[in-house]
C-alpha positions in Angstrom: -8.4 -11.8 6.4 -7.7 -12.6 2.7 -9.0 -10.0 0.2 -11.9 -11.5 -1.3 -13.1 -11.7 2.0 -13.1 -7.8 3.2 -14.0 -7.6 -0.3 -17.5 -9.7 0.8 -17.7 -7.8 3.5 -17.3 -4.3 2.5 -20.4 -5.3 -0.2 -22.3 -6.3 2.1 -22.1 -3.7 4.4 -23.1 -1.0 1.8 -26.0 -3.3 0.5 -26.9 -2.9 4.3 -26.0 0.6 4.8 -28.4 1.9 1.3 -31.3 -0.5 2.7 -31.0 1.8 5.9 -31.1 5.0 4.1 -34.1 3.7 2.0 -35.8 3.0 5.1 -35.3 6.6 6.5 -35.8 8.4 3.0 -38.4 10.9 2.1 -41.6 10.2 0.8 -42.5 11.4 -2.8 -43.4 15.2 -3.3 -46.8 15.3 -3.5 -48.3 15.9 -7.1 -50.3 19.3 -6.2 -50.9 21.5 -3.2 -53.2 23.8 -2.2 -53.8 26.8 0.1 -54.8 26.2 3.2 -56.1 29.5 5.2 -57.1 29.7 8.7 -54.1 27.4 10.2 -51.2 30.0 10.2 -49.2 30.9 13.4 -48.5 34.4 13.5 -45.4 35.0 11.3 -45.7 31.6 9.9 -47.6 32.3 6.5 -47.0 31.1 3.0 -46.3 35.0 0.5 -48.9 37.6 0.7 -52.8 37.5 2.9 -55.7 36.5 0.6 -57.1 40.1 1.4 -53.6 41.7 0.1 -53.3 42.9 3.3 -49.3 42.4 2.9 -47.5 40.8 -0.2 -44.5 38.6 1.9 -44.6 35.1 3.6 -43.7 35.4 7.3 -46.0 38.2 7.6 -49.1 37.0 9.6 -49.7 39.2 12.5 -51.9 37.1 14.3 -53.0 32.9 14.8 -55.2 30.9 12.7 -56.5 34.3 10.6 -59.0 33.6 8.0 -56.8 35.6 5.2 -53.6 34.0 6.4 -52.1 30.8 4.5 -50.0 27.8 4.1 -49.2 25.2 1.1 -49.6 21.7 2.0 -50.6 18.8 0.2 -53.7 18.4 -1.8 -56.7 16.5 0.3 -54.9 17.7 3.4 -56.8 21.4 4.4 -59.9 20.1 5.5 -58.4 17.5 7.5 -56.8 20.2 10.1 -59.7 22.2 11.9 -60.3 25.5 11.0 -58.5 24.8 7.5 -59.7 26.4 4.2 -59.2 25.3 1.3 -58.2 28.9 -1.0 -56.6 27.7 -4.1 -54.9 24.5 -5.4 -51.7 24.2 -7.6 -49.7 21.8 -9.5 -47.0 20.7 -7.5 -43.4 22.3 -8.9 -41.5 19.9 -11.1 -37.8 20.3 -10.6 
């Protein structure tokens, strides 16, 4: 195979290869979250219970407790039964 021609083909295999990993990327952060109580697992919890019960994520003694919380995206709480909407942030710019 001459060299302009692995040359060809090397290009177009990575022109395939980054149209596959676009394909599979992550969709954009979302631009604010909020605090979504009454959806946590036990042990499963976003920092400290609305109540201050406890200070530390990971910390929820018990399922779907109405002091117990999770970020997700903004919009997203009251689409998920039993989910409360306690606060919503500005999403972190890094």
């Amino acid at each position: 195979m001459s060299h302009s021609k692995t040359l060809l083909t090397a290009t177009i295999a990575g022109i395939v290869a980054l149209g596959a990993a676009q394909a599979l990327a992550v969709p954009d952060q979302p631009k604010a979250w909020e605090k979504c109580a009454g959806i946590v697992k036990a042990g499963k919890n976003d920092c400290g219970a609305l109540d201050g019960k406890h200070g530390c994520a990971g910390q929820a003694t018990q399922d779907n407790a109405d002091t117990e919380w999770v970020y997700v995206p903004e919009g997203s709480c009251t689409k998920i039964t039993g989910g409360v909407v306690a606060k919503v942030k500005p999403a972190k710019i890094s």
